[in-house]
C-alpha positions as CSV (number, residue, x, y, z in Angstrom):
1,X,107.1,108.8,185.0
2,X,107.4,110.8,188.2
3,X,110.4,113.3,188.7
4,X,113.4,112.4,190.5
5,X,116.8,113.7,192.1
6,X,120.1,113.5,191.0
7,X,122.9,114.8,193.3
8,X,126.0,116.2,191.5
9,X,129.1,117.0,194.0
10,X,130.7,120.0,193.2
11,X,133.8,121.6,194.9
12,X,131.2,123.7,197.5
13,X,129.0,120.6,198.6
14,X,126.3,118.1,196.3
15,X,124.1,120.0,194.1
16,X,120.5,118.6,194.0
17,X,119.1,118.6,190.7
18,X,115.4,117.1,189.9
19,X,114.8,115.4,186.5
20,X,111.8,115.6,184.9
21,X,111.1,112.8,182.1
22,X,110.4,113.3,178.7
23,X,106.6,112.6,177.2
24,X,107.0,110.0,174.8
25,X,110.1,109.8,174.0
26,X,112.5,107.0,174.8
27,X,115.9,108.8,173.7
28,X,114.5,112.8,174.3
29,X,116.9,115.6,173.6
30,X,117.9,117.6,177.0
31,X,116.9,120.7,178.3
32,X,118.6,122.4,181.8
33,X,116.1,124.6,183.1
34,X,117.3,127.9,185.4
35,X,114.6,128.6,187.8
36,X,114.5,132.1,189.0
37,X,115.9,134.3,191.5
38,X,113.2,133.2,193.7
39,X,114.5,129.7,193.8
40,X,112.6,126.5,193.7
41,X,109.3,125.8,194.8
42,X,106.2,124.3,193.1
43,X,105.5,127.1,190.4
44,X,109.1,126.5,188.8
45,X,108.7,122.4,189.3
46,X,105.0,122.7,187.3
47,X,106.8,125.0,184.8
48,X,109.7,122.1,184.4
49,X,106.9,119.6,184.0
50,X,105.4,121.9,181.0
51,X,108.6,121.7,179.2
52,X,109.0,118.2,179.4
53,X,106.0,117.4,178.1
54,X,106.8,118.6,175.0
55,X,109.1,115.8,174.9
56,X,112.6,116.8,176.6
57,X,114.2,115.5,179.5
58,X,114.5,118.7,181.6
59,X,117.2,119.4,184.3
60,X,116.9,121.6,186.9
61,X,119.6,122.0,188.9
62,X,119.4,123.8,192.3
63,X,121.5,126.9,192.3
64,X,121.2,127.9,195.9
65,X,122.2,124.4,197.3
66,X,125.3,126.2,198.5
67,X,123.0,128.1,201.1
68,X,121.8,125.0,202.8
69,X,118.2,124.2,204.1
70,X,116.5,127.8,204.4
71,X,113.2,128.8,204.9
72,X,111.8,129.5,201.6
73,X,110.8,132.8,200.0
74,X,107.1,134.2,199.4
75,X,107.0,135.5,196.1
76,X,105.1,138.3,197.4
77,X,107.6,139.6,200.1
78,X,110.8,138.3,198.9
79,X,111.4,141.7,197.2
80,X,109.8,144.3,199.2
81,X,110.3,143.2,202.3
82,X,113.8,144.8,203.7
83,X,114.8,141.6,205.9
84,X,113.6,138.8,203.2
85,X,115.5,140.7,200.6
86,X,118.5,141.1,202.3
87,X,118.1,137.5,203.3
88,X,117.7,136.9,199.7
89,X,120.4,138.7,197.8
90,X,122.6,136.8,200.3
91,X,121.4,133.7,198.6
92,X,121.9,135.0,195.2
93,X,125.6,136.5,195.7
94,X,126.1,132.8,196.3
95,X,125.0,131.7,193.4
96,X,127.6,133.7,191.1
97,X,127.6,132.9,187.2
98,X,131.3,131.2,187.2
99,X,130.3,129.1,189.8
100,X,127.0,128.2,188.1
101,X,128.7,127.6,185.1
102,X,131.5,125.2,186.5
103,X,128.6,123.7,188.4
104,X,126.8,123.1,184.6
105,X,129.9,121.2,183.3
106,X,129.8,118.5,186.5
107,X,126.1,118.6,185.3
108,X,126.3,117.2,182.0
109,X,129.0,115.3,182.9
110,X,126.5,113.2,185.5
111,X,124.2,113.7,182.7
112,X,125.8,111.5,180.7
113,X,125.9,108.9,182.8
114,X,122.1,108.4,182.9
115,X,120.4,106.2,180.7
116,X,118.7,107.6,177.8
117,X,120.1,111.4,178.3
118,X,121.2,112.7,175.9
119,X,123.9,115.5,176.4
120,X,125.9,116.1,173.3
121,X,123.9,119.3,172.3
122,X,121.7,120.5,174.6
123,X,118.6,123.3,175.4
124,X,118.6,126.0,178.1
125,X,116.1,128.2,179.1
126,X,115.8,130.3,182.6
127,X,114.3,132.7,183.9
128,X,114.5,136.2,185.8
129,X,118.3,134.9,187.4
130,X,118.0,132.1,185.2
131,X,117.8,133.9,182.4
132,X,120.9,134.9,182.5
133,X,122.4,131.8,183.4
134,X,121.1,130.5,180.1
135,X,122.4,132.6,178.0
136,X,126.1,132.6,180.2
137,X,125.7,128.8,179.1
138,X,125.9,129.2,175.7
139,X,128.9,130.9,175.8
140,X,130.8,129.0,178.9
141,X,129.8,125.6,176.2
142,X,129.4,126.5,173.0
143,X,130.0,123.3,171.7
144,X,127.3,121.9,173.6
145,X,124.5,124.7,174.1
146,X,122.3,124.1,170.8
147,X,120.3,126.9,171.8
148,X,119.1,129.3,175.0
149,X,116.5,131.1,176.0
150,X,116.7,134.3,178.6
151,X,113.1,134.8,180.1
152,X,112.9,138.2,181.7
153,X,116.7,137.6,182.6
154,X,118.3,140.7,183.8
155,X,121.8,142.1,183.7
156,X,122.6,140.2,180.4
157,X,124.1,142.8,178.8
158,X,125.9,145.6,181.6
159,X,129.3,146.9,182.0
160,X,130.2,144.9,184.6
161,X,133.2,142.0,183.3
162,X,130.9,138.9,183.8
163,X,128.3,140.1,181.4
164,X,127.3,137.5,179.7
165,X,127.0,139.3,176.2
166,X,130.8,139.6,176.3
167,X,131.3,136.2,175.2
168,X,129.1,136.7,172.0
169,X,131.9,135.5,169.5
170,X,132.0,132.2,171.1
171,X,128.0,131.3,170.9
172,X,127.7,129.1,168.1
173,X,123.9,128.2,169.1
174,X,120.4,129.7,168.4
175,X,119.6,132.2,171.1
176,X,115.9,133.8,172.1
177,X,115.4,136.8,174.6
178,X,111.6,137.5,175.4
179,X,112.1,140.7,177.0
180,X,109.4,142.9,179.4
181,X,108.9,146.4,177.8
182,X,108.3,147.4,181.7
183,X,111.8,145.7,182.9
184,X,114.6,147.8,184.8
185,X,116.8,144.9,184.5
186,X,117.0,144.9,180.8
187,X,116.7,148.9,179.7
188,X,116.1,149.6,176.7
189,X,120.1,150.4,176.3
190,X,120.7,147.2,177.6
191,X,119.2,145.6,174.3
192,X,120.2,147.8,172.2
193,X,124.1,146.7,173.2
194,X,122.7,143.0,173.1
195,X,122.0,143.1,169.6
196,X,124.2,145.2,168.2
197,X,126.9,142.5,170.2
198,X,124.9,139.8,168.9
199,X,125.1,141.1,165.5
200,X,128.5,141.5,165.5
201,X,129.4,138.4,166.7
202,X,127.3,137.2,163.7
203,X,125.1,134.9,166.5
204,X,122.1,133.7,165.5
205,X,119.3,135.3,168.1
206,X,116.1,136.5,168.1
207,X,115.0,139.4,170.7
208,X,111.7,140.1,171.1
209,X,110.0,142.7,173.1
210,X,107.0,141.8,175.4
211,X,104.8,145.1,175.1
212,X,102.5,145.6,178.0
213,X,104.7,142.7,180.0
214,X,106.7,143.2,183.1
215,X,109.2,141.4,184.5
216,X,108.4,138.0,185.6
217,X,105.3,137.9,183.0
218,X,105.9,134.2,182.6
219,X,105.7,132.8,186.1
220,X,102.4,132.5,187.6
221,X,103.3,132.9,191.3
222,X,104.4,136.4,190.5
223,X,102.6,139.4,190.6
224,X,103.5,140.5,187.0
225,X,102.6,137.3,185.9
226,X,100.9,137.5,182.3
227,X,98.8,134.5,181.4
228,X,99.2,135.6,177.5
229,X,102.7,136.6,177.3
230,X,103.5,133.8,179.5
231,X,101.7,131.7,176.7
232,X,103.6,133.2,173.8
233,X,106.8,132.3,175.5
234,X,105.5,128.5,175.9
235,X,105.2,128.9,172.2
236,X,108.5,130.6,171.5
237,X,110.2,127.9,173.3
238,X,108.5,124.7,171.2
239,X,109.7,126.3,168.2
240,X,113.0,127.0,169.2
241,X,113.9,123.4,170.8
242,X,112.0,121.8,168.0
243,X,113.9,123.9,165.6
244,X,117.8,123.5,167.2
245,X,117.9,120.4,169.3
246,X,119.1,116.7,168.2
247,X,116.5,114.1,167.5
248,X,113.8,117.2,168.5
């Protein structure tokens, strides 16, 4: 079956979010997919497509719907050039993680009026921005994250008060980080508060460091991209929704 588009309202306008069915699987469990700080274009909706697949009904919702219609980003300019970043981070300030997070409970709760979704205990998995998100979600719902996966996310564990690893004793699901050994966003500091967080929160994670990798290893319209790291994470992320989601 061909994607399609659900529109959630939220407080700041309707959230587009495109549905990708599951392979096979008349009742699938669901996954919400957090495209990158790049926003959405074809690489992201072919990545979406992967995952489901494997046999989940993946959600992606929009996260820069707040900004409109806009012309969208090159991968390869988007960061180095001056205007398209600025243009960019103006985009991204929008998309702040409380706001994304509310914007994940009107989610599900459209969700859940679909036929067939199944939203009780749920997947997550983003990537770059995304990342972050994902693992935000599984503390914002613990009692419906079944498990998340940060991709290259960055700032997931900083000082700043919205770090996401500051809710670690309210995670009750599996978590996996693939993390870039070449990543500025997540220093080697950075994980080394993750886990020790993690671990004290007694949270059941797994971080694994990407040796040779970069940030953005796993999407192909990047520079960095990988094509055998970006496998392994395909592989990591089977497992893990196999492993932690209902009816998987």
């Amino acid at each position: 079956m061909p994607a399609s588009k659900l529109d959630v309202r939220t407080p700041d306008g309707v959230m587009e979010v495109h549905l990708y069915p599951a392979a096979g699987r008349p009742d699938p469990p669901t996954v919400i997919f957090f495209h990158d700080g790049i926003g959405l274009r074809p690489v992201m909706h072919e990545m979406a497509e992967r995952l489901a697949a494997m046999g989940y009904l993946v959600a992606m919702p929009n996260m820069f719907y707040r900004a409109g219609d806009f012309p969208p980003f090159d991968p390869a300019t988007a960061f180095t050039d001056p205007a398209e970043r600025a243009r960019l981070w103006e985009i991204i300030r929008q998309a702040a993680p409380a706001s994304v997070m509310r914007d994940l409970g009107l989610l599900l709760e459209a969700l859940a009026d679909q036929p067939g979704a199944r939203v009780d205990r749920v997947g997550c998995v983003g990537y770059c921005l995304g990342g972050r998100m994902a693992f935000t979600a599984a503390g914002a719902y613990p009692d419906r994250v079944a498990a998340a996966a940060s991709i290259h996310g960055g700032s997931i564990a900083t000082d700043e008060p919205d770090s996401p690893h500051r809710q670690a004793d309210r995670i009750r699901g599996r978590l996996y980080f693939a993390v870039a050994d070449n990543d500025r966003t997540c220093t080697p500091e950075s994980q080394e508060l993750l886990a020790a967080t993690l671990k004290e929160a007694g949270v059941a994670y797994e971080l694994e460091l990407y040796s040779g990798a970069a940030h953005g290893f796993a999407v192909p319209d990047l520079a960095t991209y990988d094509q055998a790291a970006a496998e392994r994470h395909w592989q990591r992320l089977e497992s893990l929704f196999a492993e932690t989601l209902p009816g998987a």
